[in-house]
C-alpha positions in Angstrom: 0.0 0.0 0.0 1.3 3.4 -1.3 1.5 6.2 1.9 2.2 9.2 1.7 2.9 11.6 5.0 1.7 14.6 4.6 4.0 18.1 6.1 2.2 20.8 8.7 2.5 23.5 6.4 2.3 21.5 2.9 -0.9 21.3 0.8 -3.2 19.3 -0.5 -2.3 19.6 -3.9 1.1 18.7 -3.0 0.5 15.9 -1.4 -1.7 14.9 -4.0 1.2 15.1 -6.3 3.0 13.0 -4.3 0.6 10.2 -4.0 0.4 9.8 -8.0 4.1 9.7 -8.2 4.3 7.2 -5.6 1.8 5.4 -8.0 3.1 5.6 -10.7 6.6 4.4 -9.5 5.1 1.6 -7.9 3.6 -0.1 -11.0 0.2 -0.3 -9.2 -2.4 0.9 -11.8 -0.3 -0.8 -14.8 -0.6 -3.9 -13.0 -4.2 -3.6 -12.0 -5.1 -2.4 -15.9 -3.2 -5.6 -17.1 -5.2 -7.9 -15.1 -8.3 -5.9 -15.5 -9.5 -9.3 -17.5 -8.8 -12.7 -17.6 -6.2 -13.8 -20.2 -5.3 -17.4 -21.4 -2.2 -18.6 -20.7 -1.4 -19.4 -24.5 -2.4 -15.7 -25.0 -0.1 -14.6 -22.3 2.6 -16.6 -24.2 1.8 -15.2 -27.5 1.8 -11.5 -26.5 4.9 -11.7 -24.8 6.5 -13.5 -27.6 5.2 -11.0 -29.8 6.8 -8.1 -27.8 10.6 -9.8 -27.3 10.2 -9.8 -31.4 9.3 -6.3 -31.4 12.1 -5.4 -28.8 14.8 -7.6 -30.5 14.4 -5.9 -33.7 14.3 -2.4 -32.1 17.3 -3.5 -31.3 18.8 -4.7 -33.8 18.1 -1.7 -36.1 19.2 0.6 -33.2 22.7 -1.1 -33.3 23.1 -1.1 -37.4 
């Protein structure tokens, strides 16, 4: 669970501010959108196949 402590003087906006960084640096909200909805297993494999090809020739052309 993300906290965030907030200052005497320091506002809400602030701490607001905070509190979404913290967030976002966690990984919480892209890990509760990617299991928003079931997906099979051989799905799972095929999309992450799918994106090591996409990232090996990213690299590739990156390094030519």
């Amino acid at each position: 669970m993300t906290k965030v402590i907030v200052g005497k003087d320091e506002s809400f906006d602030n701490a607001f501010r905070r509190f979404n960084r913290k967030v976002q640096r966690s990984g919480v909200l892209s890990d509760i959108k990617k299991n928003r909805y079931y997906e099979k297993p051989s799905d799972k494999k095929r999309r992450e196949l799918k994106m090591a090809l996409r990232k090996s020739r990213r690299r590739s052309h990156y390094y030519r």
